[in-house]
C-alpha positions in Angstrom: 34.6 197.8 125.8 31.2 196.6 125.6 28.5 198.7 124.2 24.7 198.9 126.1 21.4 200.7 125.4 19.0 201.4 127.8 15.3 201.1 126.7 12.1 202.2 128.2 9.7 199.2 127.4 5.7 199.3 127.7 6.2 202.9 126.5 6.8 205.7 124.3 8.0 207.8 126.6 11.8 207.8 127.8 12.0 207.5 131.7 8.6 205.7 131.9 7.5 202.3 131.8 10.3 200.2 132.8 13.9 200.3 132.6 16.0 197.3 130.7 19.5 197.5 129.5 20.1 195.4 126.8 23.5 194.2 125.2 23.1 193.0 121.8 26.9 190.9 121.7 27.5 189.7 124.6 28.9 186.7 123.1 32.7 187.2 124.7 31.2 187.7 128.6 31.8 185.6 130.9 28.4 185.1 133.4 30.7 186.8 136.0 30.9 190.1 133.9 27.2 189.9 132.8 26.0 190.5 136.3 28.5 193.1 137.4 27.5 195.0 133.7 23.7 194.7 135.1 24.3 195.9 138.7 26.3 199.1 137.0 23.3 199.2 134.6 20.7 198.9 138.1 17.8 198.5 135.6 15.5 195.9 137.2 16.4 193.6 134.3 19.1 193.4 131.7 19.0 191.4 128.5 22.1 189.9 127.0 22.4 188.2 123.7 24.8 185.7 123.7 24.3 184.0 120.5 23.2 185.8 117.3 21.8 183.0 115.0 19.2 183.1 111.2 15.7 183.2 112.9 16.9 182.9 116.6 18.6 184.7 119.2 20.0 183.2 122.2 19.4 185.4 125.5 20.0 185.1 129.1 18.5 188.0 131.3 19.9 189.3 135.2 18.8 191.3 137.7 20.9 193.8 139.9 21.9 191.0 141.6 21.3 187.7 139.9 19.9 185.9 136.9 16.8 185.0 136.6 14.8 183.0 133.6 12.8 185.2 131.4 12.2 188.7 131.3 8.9 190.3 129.8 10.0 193.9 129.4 13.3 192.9 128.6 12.2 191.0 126.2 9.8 193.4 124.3 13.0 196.3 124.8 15.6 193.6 122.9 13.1 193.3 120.1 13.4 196.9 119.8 17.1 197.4 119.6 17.3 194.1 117.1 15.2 196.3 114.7 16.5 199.3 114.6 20.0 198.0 114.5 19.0 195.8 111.2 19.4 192.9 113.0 16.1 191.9 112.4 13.7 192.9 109.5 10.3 191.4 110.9 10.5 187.9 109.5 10.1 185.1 112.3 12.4 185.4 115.0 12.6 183.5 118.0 14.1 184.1 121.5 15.7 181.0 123.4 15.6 181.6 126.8 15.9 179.1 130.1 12.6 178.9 129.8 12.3 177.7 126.2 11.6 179.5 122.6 9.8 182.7 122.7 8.7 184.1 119.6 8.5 187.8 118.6 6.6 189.4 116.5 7.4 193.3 114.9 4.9 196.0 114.5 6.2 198.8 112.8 4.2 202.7 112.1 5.1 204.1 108.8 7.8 201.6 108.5 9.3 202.6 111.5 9.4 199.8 114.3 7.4 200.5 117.3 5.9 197.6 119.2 7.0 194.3 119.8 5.0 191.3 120.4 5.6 188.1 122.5 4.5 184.6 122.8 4.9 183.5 126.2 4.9 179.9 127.6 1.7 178.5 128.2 0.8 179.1 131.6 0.7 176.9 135.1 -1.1 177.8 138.0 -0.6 176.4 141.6 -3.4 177.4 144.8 -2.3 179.3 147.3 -3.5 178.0 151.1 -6.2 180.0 152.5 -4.2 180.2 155.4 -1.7 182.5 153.9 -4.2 185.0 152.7 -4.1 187.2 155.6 -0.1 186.7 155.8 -0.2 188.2 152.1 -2.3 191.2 152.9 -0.4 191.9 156.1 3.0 192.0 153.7 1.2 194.3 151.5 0.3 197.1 154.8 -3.4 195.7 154.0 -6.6 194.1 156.1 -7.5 190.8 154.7 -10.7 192.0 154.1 -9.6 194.3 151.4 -8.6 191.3 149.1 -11.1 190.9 146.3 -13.2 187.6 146.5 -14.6 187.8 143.5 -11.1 187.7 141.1 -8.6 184.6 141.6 -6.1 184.8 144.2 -3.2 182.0 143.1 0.5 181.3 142.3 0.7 181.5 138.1 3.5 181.7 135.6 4.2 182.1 132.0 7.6 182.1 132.4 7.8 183.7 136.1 6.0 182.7 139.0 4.3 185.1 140.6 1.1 185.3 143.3 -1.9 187.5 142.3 -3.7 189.2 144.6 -6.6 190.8 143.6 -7.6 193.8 145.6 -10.7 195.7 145.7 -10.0 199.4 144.1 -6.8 201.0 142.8 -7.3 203.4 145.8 -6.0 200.6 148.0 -3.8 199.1 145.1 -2.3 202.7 145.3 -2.2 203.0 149.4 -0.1 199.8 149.5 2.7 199.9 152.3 4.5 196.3 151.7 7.0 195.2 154.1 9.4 193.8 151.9 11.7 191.2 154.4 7.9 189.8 154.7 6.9 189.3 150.9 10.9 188.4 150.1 9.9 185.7 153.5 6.5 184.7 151.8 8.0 184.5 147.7 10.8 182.1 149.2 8.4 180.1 150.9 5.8 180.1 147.9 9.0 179.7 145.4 8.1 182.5 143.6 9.6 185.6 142.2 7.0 188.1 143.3 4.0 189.4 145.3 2.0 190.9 142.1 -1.3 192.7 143.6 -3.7 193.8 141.2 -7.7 195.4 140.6 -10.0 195.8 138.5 -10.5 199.2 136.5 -13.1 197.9 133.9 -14.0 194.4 132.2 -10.8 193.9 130.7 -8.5 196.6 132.3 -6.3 196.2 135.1 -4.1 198.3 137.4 -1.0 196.6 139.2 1.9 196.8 141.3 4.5 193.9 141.6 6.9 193.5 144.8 10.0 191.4 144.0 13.1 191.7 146.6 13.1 187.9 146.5 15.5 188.9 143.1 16.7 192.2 144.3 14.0 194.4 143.0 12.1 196.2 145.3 8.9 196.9 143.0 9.2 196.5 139.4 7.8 199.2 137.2 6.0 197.6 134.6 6.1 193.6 134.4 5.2 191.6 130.9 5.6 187.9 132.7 3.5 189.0 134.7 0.9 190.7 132.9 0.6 187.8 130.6 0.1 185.1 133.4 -2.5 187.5 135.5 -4.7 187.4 132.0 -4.3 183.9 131.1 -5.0 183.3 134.8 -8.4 185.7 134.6 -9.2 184.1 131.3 -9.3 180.3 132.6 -11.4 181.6 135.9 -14.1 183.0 133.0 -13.2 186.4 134.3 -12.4 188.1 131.0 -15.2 188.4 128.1 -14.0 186.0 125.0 -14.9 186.7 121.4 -14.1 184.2 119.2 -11.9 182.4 121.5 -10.0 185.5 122.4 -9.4 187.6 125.6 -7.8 190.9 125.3 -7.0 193.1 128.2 -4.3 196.1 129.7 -2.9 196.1 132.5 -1.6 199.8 133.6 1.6 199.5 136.3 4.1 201.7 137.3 2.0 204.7 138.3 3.1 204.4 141.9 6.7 204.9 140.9 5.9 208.1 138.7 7.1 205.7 135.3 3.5 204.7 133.8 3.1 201.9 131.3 0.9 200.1 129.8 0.9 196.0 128.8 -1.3 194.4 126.1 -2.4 190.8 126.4 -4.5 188.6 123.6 -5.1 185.0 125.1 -6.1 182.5 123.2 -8.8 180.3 124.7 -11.0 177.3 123.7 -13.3 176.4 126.5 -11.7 177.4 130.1 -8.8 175.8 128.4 -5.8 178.9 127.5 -4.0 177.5 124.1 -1.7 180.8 123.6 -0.4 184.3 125.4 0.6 187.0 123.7 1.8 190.0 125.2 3.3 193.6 123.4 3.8 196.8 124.1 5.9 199.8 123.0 9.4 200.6 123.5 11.8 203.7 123.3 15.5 203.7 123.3 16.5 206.0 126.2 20.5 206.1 125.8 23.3 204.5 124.7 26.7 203.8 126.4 30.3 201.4 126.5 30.8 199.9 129.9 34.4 198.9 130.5 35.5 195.8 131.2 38.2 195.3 134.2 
């Protein structure tokens, strides 16, 4: 009998934002029975904590359908549960994931806890060929021509890589028609996890969607890897206004699905040079359940 919760992160509202189940022992799993307790779960991520240690907290995060490195949303929703089930009382705590230490920081209303802060991995970028620009749009029911020149098309990761693909208006953003056998064609041959298109909505707030059936998610709701590597990546282009070498921006996702949420980034930068992402948002427990174990 293993007990679950499942969290809406990037949110305060259950059912919106996005989905993560999250197991807080899953010490006696095997990795077999982690991803057959996340395909039951069918959240586009589930977190499982397979080590509870003084400070740290050793994690390992699956899709529907198999595991994948790090987990933004997941991430911010385990931080959550930690608090509220004492595990963690806001002191440093760190995440170690496969792709390193993440640390978390807690931000609690009234003494109640209520948003949860990350420090993602600093982030790499890799160009995308000019020649795959119009295969891109085509995957996303587009016209090359409705890409955005002026905003950085590339391959970028803190933790995840994904493509950006800045669009002109959130009216196309919202019109999008992917083919998904293409973008799952075009992530494989990019080795990336997703096709993240996004536009602008002002000078530091973003609308997005983000395709991913290369791991068995369709679109995901509301993605914080993501988030954090589009700003770090807008931030090093000098596309984000910097005050006292910081960069803070939203991005709003999940709207097309009917499950809005909302991501906030702070980059540290010095120069064109990014030195830190952090990325936080809310998080509300939805329900709670025991899955048994065959």
């Amino acid at each position: 009998m293993i007990a679950y919760s499942e969290v809406s992160a990037f949110t305060d509202t259950p059912g919106f934002g996005n989905r993560a189940g999250v197991v807080l022992d899953a010490s006696g799993l095997s990795e077999r029975e982690m991803q057959a307790l996340a395909a039951f779960l069918d959240a586009p991520e589930t977190v499982f904590v397979t080590r509870m240690g003084s400070g740290a907290v050793r994690v390992r995060y699956f899709t529907p359908t198999q595991e994948v490195d790090f987990c933004g949303h997941a991430s911010v929703a385990l931080g959550l549960m930690l608090a509220q089930s004492g595990h963690w009382d806001g002191q440093d705590l760190v995440l170690e994931t496969l792709v390193g230490r993440i640390p978390l920081q807690l931000v609690c209303d009234a003494g109640v806890p209520s948003r949860v802060w990350m420090r993602q991995r600093l982030p790499e970028v890799r160009a995308v060929p000019r020649s795959l620009y119009a295969d891109l749009a085509e995957a996303l029911g587009i016209d090359v021509r409705m890409i955005h020149k002026g905003l950085p098309l590339a391959a970028s990761s803190t933790g995840l890589w994904s493509v950006f693909v800045p669009l002109l208006d959130s009216v196309i953003l919202d019109g999008l028609e992917p083919d998904l056998a293409q973008i799952r064609m075009l992530s494989e041959a990019l080795d990336v996890v997703s096709v993240y298109a996004y536009t602008p909505m002002g000078v530091n707030r973003f609308a997005a969607r983000d395709f991913a059936p290369a791991v068995g998610i369709p679109e995901d709701p509301v993605t914080g890897s993501a988030a954090g590597a589009l700003m770090a990546l807008l931030a090093a282009e000098g596309k984000l206004p910097v005050r006292h070498d910081r960069a803070c921006g939203v991005v709003f996702q999940g709207h097309a699905l009917g499950t809005p949420g909302e991501v906030e980034v702070e980059v540290e930068v010095r120069g064109q040079t990014v030195t830190a992402v952090h990325v936080g948002g809310c998080a509300v427990l939805d329900r709670e359940g025991i899955w048994k174990r065959e």
